[in-house]
N, C-alpha and C positions, 0 to 999 in steps of 0.2 A: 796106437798108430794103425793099427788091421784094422779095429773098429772104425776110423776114420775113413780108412780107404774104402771099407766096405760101403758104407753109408753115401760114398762120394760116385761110386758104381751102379747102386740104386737109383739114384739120385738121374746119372746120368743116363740110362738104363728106362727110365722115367720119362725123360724128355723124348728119346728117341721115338718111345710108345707113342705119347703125344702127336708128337711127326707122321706118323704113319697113320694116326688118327682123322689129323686132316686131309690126306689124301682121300680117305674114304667118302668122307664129306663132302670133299671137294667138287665134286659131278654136281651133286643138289645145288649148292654155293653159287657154283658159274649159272645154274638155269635158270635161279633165281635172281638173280644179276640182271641174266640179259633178256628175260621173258616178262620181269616183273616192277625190279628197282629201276631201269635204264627206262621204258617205256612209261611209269609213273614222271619220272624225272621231267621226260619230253614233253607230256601230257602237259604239264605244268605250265611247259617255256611256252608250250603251244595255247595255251588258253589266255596268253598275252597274244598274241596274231591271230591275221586272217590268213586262213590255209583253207584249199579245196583239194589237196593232193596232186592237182596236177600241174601246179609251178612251188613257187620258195614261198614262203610263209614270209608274211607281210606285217611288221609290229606296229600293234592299234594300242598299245597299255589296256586302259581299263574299260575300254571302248567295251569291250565284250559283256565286260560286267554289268558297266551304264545300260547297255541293250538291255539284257534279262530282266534287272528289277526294275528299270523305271518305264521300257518299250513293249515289252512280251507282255500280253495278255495270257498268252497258250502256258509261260512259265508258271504263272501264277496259277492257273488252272490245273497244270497238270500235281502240284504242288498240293493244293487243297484235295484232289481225288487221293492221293499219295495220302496226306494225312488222316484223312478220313477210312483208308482201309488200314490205317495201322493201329487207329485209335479203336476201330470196332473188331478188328481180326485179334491182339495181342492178349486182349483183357478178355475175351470171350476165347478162345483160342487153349489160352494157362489155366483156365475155368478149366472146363471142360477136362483136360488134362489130365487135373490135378483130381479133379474125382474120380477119372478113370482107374490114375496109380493108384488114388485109397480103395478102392474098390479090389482089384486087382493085388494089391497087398494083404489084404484079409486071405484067411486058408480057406481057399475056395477049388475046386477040382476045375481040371483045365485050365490053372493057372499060363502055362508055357502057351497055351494053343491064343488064350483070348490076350497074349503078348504080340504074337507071330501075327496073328490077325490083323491090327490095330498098326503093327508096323509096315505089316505091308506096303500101304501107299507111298514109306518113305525111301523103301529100293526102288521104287517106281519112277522110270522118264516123268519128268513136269509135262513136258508137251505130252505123253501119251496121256496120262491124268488131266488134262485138259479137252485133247480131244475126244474122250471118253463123255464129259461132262458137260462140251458142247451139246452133242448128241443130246445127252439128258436134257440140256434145257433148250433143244429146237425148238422150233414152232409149234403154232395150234398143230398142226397135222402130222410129225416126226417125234415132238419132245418127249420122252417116258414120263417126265416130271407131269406136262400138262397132260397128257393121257389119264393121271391117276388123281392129276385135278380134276379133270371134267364127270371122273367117275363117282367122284363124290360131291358132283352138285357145284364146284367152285367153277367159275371163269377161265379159261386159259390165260396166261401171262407170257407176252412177247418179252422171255428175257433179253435175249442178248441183240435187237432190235428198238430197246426203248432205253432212252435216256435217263429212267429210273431206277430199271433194274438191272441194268449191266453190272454197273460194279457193286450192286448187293449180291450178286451171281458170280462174282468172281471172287466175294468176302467168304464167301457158304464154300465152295467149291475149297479155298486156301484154309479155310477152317479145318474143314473134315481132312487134308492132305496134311495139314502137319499137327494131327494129336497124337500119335502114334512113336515119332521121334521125341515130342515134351513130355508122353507119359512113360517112357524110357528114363528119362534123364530123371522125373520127377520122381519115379519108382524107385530107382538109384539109391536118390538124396531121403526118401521114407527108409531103406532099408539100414543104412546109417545109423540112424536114432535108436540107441538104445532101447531095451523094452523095460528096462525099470525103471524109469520114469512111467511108462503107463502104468506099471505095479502099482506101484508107491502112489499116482493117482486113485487109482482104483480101489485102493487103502485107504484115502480119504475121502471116498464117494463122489469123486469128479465125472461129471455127466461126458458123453461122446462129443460133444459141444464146446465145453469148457479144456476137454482135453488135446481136440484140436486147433483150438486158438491159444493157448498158453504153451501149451507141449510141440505139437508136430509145426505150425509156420514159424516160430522163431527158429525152431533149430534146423526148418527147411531152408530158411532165409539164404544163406550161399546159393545153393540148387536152383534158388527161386530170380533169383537176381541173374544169374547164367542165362537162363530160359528165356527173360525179361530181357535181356542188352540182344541174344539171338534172334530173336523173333520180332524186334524191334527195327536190326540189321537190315534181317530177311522182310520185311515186308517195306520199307522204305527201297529195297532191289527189285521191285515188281516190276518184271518184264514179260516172262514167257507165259502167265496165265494170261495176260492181256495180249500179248502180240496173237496167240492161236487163237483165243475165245472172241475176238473180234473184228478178225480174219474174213472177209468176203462180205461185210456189211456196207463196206465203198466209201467209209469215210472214214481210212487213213487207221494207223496205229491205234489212235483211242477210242473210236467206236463212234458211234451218234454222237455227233457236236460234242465230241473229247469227253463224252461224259465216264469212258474208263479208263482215259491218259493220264500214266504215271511217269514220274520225274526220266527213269529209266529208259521210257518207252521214249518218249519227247527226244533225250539225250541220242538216241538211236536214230529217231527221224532226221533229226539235225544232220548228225556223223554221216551217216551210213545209205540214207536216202537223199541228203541234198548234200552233202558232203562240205557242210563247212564245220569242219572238224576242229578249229580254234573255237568255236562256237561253243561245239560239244564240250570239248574237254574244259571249258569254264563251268557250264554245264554241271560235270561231272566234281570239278572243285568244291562246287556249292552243294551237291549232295554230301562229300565227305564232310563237310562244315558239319550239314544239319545232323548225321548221323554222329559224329563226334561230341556236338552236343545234347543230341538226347542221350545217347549213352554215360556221360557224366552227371546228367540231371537223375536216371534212374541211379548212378551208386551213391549220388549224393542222398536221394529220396528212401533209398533201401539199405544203407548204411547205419549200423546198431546205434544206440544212444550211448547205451555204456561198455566197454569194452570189459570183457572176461580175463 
């Protein structure tokens, strides 16, 4: 009978803990509610009407939608730009990276320093890493970049003034700003992996070659798929390397004839510079689509054969 009462004390005792639990939570809860799920919610109702903010929103159904994919030429453009830096930023980008961590994980002196280095850019403002990089790629007569072209004999390159090289100038730029964060995570997921597996390689004369394709990416593969759905995310949200790096060229958010307008950037011009904001936030629907499906096509594409 004690033993029962006692257990019935815990028990309740238990719950109480609980209770006081959610209170503590409870702040985060409400902010997220009303800053985050309530304003999704609206987005939503709102990409069904025509709203300017400055009367009641107006219900059009799919009119919004109809517009985008079969009216908007600019949707589709800025669409293709979007895809094309994510196609050349993600997979050159986890490159890159990923030889820095192996590099970096070898015992090598300055370990901690050529960490701290390499991260830097990622405590770093994106507009200020932008506007830094502006600079770099000004003109014939300001660029650092063209400076040390003409010093070696190459032509100047009007980046961020030609329709060529904008957004290969905004690819380099988003390159070099997030290896430092993926050679963090990628370093991580190497430090994980046992080292007798490489023994026991090295027992049966497995080349460095052999021992990175059989050994270190299968058992990176979590780490690697993380990095891959992030960076996927993050370059499909490209806005603030484009809105500063294209700033003052006089044609609007994307630069020379949209040639560095992304889904983000567009979605912003919409909202926030002509304010039809049902617009946007359809807009904004169709982004979440597309990143919802590439991130199921990467865990389907990076998902084990056989399971362990």
């Amino acid at each position: 009978m004690r033993k029962n009462t006692v257990c019935k004390k815990s028990f309740i005792s238990e719950i109480a803990g609980q209770k006081y639990s959610y209170l503590f939570i409870a702040p985060t809860l409400i902010l997220f509610f009303v800053f985050v799920f309530v304003p999704v919610i609206a987005s939503f109702f709102l990409s069904f009407t025509k709203y300017n903010t400055f009367s009641a929103p107006v219900w059009v159904g799919l009119d919004n939608y109809y517009q985008i994919f079969f009216k908007d030429s600019r949707f589709w453009k800025a669409l293709f730009n979007t895809t094309i830096y994510a196609v050349g930023v993600v997979p050159v980008g986890i490159s890159i990276s990923l030889l820095l961590a192996l590099a970096i994980d070898r015992k090598i002196k300055f370990k901690n320093f050529y960490k701290s280095v390499f991260f830097m850019p990622v405590i770093t403002s994106v507009v200020a890493i932008s506007v830094i990089w502006k600079w770099l790629f000004a003109g014939e007569k300001y660029g650092l970049i063209n400076y040390w072209l003409m010093k070696i004999g190459v032509n100047p390159v009007d980046w961020l003034m030609s329709p060529t090289w904008t957004l290969p100038a905004i690819m380099i730029m988003s390159i070099w700003a997030g290896l430092g964060y993926n050679m963090i995570l990628l370093l991580a997921g190497l430090q994980t992996i046992p080292r007798t597996f490489y023994e026991a390689a090295d027992i049966d004369g497995a080349t460095s070659w052999h021992k990175f394709w059989h050994i270190t990416l299968p058992l990176l593969r979590p780490t690697l798929l993380f990095v891959v759905i992030m960076s996927m995310i993050n370059s499909f949200q490209l806005f603030e390397q484009v809105y500063i790096m294209t700033a003052g060229t006089g044609e609007g958010v994307g630069g020379v004839l949209d040639c560095a307008l992304s889904l983000v950037a567009y979605l912003y011009e919409r909202g926030f510079q002509r304010f039809e904001m049902g617009y946007a936030s359809a807009i904004a629907y169709i982004l979440f689509a597309i990143i919802l499906v590439v991130t199921f096509i990467n865990v389907k594409l990076t998902r084990p054969k056989f399971e362990y």
